[in-house]
C-alpha positions in Angstrom: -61.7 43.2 36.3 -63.2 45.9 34.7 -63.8 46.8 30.8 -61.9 50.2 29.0 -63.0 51.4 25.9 -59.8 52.2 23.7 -58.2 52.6 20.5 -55.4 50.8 19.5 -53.1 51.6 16.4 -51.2 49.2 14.0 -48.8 50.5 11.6 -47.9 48.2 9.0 -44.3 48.4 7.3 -43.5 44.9 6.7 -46.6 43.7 4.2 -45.6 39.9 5.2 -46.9 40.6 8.3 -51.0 41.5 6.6 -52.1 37.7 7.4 -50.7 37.3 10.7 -52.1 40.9 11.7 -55.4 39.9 10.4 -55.5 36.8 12.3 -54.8 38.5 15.3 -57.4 41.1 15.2 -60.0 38.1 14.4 -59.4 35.8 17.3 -59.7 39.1 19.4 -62.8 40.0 17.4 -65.1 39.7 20.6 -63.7 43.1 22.3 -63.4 45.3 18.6 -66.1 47.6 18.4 -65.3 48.7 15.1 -62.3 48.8 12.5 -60.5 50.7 9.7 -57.9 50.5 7.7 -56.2 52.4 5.0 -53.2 51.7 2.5 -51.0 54.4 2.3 -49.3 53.7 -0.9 -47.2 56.3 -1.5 -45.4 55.7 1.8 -45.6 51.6 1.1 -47.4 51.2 4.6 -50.9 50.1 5.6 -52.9 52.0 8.9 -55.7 50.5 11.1 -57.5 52.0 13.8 -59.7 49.7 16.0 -61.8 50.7 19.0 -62.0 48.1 21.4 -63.9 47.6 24.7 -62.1 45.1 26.9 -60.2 43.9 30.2 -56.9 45.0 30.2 -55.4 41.7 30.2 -57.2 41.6 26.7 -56.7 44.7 25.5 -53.0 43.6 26.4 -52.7 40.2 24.9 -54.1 41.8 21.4 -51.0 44.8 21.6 -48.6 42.2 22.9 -48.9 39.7 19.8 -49.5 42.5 17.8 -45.9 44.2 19.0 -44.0 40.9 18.7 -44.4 41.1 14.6 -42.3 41.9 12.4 -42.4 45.6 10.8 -45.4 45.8 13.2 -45.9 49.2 15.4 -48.9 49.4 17.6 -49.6 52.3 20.2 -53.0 52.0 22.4 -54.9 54.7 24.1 -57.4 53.7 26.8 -60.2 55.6 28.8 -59.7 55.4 32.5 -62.6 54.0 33.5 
């Protein structure tokens, strides 16, 4: 199966859900090229973008968990190659 190169992201709403997010992203840290993320105070939410490179069966286990949380949205966009 082949790799995509993507972006993938997380909207926080739910601050509870910071450690479990974090943890997420770090046992998927082998396909994230790069990462950033930004509190946004004044709307009580916090923002990351990651770009990943990964099989889709990665790139979907890392949304999936991601999804499942609580006060968690997460939208991915994927090259097609």
């Amino acid at each position: 199966m082949g790799k995509r190169v993507g972006v993938v992201a997380i909207i926080i709403e739910d601050k509870e859900s910071i450690p479990m997010v974090n943890r997420i992203l770090s046992k998927y840290a082998e396909i994230i090229i790069g990462r950033m993320g930004v509190p946004y105070k004044e709307k009580n939410l916090n923002i990351i973008s990651a770009i990943i490179d990964g099989t889709t069966d990665e790139i979907g286990g890392l949304t999936g968990q991601l999804g499942k949380l609580q006060g968690v949205a997460v939208k991915s966009a994927l090259s097609k190659n």
